[in-house]
MIVO-238589 format. One record per atom (N, C-alpha, C, O): residue number from 1; residue in three letters; y, z, x. Coordinates in nm, 2 decimals. Each point is the difference from the previous one (the first is absolute). Example, Ala and Ser with C-alpha at 12.3 -4.5 7.8 and 13.67 -1.06 7.14 Angstrom:
<sites>
1,ALA,-0.57,0.78,1.32 .
1,ALA,0.12,0.00,-0.09 .
1,ALA,0.12,0.00,0.09 .
1,ALA,0.00,0.07,0.10 .
2,SER,0.11,-0.14,-0.14 .
2,SER,0.11,0.00,0.09 .
2,SER,0.11,0.08,-0.08 .
2,SER,0.11,0.01,0.05 .
</sites>
This chain:
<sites>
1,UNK,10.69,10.47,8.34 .
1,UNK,-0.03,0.08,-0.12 .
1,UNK,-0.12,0.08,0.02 .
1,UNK,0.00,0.12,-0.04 .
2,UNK,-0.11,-0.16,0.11 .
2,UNK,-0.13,0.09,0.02 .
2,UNK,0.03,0.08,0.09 .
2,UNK,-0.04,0.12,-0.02 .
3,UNK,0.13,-0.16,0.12 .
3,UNK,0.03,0.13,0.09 .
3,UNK,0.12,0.15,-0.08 .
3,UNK,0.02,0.11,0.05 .
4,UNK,0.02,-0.15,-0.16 .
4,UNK,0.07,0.11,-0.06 .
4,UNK,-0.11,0.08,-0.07 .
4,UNK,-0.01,0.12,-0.03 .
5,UNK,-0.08,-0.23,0.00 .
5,UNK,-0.08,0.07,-0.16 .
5,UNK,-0.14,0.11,0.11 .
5,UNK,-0.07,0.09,-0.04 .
6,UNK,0.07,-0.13,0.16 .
6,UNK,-0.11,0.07,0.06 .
6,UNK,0.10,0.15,0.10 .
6,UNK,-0.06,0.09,0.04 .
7,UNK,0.22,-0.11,-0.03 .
7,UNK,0.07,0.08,0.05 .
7,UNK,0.01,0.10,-0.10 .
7,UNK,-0.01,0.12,0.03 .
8,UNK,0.02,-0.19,-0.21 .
8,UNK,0.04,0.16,-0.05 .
8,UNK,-0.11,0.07,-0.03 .
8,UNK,0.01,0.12,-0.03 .
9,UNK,-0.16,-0.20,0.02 .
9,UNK,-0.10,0.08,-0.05 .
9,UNK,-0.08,0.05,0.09 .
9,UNK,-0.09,0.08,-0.03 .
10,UNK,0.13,-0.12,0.19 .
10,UNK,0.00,0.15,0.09 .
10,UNK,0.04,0.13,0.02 .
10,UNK,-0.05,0.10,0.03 .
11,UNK,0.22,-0.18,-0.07 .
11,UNK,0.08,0.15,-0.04 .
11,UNK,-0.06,0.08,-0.10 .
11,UNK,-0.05,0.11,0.03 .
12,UNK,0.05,-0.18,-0.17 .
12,UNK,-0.08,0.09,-0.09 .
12,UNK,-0.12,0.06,0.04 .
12,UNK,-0.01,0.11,-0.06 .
13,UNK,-0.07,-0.13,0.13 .
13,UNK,-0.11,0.05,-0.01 .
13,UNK,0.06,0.10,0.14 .
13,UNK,0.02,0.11,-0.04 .
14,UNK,-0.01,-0.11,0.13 .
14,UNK,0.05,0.08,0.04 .
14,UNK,0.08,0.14,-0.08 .
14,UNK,-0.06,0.11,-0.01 .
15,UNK,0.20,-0.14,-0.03 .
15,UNK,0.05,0.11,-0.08 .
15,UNK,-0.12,0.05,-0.13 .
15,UNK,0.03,0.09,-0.07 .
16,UNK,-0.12,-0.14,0.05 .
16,UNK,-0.08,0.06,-0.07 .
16,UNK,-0.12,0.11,0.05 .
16,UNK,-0.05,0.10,-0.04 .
17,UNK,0.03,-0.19,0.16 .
17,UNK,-0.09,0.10,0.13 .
17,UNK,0.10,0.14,0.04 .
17,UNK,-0.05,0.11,-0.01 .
18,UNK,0.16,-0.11,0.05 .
18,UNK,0.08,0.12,0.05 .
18,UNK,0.03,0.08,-0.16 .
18,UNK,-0.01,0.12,0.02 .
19,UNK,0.04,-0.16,-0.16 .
19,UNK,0.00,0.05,-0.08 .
19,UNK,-0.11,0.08,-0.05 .
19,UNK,0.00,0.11,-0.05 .
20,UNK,-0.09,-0.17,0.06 .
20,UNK,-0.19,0.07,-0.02 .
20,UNK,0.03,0.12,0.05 .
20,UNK,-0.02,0.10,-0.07 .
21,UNK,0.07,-0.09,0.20 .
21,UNK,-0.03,0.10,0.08 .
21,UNK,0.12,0.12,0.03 .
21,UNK,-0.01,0.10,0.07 .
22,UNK,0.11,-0.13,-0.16 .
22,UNK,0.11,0.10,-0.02 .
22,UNK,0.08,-0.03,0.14 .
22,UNK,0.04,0.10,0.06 .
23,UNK,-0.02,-0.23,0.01 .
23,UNK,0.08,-0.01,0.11 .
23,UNK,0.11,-0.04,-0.05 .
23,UNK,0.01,-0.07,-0.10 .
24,UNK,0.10,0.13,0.19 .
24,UNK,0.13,-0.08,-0.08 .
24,UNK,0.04,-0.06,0.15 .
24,UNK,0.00,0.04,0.12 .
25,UNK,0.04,-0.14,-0.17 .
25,UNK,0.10,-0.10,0.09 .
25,UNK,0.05,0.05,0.16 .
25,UNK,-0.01,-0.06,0.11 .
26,UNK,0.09,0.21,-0.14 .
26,UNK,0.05,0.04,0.13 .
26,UNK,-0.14,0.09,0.09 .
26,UNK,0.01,0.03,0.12 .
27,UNK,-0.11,0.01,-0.19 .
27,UNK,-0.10,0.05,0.04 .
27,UNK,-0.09,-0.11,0.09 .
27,UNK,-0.07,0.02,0.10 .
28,UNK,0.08,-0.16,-0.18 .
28,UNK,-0.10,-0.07,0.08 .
28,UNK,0.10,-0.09,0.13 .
28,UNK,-0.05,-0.05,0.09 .
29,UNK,0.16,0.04,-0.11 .
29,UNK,0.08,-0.01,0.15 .
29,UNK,0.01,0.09,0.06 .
29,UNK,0.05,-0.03,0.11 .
30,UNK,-0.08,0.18,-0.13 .
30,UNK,0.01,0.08,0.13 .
30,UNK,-0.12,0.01,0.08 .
30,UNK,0.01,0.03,0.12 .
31,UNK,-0.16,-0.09,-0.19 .
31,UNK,-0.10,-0.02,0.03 .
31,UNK,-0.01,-0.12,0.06 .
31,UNK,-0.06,0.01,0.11 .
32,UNK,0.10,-0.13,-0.14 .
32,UNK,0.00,-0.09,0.06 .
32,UNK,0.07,-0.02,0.14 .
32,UNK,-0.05,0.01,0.11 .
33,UNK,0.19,-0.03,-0.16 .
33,UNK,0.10,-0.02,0.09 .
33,UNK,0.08,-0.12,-0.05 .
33,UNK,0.08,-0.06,0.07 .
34,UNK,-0.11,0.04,-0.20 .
34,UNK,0.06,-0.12,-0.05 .
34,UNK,0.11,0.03,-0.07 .
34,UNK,0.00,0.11,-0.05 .
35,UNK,0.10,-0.19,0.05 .
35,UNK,0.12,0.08,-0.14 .
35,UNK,0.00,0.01,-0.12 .
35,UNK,-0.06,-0.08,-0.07 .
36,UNK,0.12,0.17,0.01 .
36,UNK,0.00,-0.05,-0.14 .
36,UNK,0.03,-0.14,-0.03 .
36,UNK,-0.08,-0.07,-0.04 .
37,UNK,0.17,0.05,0.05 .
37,UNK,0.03,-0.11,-0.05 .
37,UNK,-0.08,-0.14,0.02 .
37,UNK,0.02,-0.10,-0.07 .
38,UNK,-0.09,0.13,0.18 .
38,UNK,-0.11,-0.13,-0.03 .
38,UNK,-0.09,0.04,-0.04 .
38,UNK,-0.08,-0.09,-0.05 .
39,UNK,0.02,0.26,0.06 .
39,UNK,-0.11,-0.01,-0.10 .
39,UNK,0.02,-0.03,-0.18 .
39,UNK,-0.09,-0.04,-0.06 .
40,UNK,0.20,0.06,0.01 .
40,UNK,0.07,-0.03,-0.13 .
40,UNK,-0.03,-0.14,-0.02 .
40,UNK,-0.09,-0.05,-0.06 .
41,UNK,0.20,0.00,0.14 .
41,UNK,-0.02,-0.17,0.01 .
41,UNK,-0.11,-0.04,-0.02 .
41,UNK,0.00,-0.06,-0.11 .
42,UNK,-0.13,0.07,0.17 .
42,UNK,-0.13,-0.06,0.02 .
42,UNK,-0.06,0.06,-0.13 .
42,UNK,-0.09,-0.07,-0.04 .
43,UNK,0.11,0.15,-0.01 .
43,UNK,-0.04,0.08,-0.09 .
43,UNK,0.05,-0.11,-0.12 .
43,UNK,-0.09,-0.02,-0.09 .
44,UNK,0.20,-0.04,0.06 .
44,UNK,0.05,-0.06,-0.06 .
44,UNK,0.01,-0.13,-0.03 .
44,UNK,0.06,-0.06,-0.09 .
45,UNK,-0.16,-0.02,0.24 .
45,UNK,0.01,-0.09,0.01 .
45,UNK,0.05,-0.10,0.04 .
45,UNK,-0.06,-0.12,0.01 .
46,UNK,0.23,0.18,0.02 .
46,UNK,0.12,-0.04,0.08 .
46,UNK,-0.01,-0.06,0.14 .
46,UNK,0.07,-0.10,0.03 .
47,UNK,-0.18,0.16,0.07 .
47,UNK,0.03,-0.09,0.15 .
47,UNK,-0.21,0.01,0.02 .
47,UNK,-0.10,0.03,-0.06 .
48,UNK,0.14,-0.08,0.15 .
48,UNK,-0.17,-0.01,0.02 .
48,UNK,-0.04,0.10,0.16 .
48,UNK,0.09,0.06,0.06 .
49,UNK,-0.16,-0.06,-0.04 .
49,UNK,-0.04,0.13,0.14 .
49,UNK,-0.10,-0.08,0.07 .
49,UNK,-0.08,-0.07,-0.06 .
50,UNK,0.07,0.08,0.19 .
50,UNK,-0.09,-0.03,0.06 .
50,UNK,-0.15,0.13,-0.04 .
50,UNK,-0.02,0.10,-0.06 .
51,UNK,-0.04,-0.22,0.15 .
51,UNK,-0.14,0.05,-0.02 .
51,UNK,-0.01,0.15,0.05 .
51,UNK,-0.05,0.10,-0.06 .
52,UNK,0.12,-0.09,0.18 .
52,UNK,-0.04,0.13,0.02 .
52,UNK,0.07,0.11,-0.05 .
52,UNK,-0.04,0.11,0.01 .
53,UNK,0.15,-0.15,-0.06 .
53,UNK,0.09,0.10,-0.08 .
53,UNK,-0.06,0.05,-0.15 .
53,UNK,0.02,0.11,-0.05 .
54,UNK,-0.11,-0.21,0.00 .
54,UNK,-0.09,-0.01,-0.11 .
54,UNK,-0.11,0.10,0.06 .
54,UNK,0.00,0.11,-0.05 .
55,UNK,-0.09,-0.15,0.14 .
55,UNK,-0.13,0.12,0.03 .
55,UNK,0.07,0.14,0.07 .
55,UNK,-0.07,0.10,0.02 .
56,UNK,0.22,-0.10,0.03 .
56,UNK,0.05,0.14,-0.02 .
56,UNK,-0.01,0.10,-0.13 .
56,UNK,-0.04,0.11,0.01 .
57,UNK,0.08,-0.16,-0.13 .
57,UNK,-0.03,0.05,-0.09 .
57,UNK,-0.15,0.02,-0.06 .
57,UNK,-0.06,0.11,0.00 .
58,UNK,0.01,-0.22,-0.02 .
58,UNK,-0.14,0.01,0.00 .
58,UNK,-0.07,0.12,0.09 .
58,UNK,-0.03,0.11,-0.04 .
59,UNK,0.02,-0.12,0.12 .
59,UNK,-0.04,0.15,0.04 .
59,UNK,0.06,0.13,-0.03 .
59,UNK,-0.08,0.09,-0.02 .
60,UNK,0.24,-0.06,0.02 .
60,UNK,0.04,0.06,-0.06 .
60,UNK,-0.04,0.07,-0.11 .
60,UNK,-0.01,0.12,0.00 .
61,UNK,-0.02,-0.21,-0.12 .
61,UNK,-0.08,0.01,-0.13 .
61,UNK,-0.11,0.00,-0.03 .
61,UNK,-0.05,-0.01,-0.12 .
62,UNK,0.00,0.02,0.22 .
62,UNK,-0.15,-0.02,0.05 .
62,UNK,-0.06,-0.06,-0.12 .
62,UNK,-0.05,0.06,-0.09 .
63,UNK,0.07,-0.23,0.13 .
63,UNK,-0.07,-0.12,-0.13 .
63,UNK,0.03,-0.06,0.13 .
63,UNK,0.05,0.02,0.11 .
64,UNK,-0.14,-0.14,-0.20 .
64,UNK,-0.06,-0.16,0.05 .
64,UNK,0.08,-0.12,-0.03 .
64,UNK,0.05,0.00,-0.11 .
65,UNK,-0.05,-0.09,0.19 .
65,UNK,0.08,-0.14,-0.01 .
65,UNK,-0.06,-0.03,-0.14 .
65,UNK,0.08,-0.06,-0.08 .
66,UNK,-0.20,0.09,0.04 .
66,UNK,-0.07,-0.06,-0.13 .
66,UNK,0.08,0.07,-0.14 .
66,UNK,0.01,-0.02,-0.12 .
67,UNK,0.04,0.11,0.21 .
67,UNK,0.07,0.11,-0.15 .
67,UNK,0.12,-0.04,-0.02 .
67,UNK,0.06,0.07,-0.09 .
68,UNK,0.01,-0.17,0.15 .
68,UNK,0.12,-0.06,-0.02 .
68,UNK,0.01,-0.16,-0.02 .
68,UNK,0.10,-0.06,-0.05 .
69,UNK,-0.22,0.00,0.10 .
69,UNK,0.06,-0.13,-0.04 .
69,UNK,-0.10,-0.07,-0.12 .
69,UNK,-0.10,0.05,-0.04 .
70,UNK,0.16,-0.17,-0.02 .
70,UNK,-0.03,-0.05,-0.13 .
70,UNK,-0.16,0.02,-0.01 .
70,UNK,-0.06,0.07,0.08 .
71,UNK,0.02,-0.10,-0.14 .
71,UNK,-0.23,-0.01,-0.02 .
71,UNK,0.07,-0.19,0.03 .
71,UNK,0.11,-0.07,-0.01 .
72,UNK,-0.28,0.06,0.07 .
72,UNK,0.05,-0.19,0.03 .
72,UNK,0.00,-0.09,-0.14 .
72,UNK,-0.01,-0.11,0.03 .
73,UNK,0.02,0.13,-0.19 .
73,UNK,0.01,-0.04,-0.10 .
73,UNK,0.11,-0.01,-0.02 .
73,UNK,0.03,-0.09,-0.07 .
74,UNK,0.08,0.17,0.13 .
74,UNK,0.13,0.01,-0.06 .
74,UNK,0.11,-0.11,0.10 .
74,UNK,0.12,-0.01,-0.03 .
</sites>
């Protein structure tokens, strides 16, 4: 259960980092090299990504591991 609840509120915060910034979906896979459909997925919560598939984006969006995961209260 912790591993779902920490998978979608990465996604979230992610799809909210590429939204901030007027990226859409197919714009940040042409930049990455990732597909849509797993940036969607992850976006949504659906599968989980390795680490470095995670600081792919992260630099992409140029944010911080801190800008995506829980505060340590939650």
């Amino acid at each position: 259960m912790f591993l779902l609840a920490i998978t979608e509120y990465v996604g979230r915060r992610l799809r909210y980092h590429r939204r901030s910034q007027d990226i859409t979906i197919q714009e940040l896979s042409k930049t990455t090299g990732l597909s849509i459909n797993f940036i969607s997925s992850l976006e949504r919560g659906k599968t989980n990504a390795s680490l470095n598939k995670v600081e792919i984006l992260l630099k992409a969006l140029n944010i911080f591991w801190v800008d995506i995961l829980p505060p340590k209260n939650e």
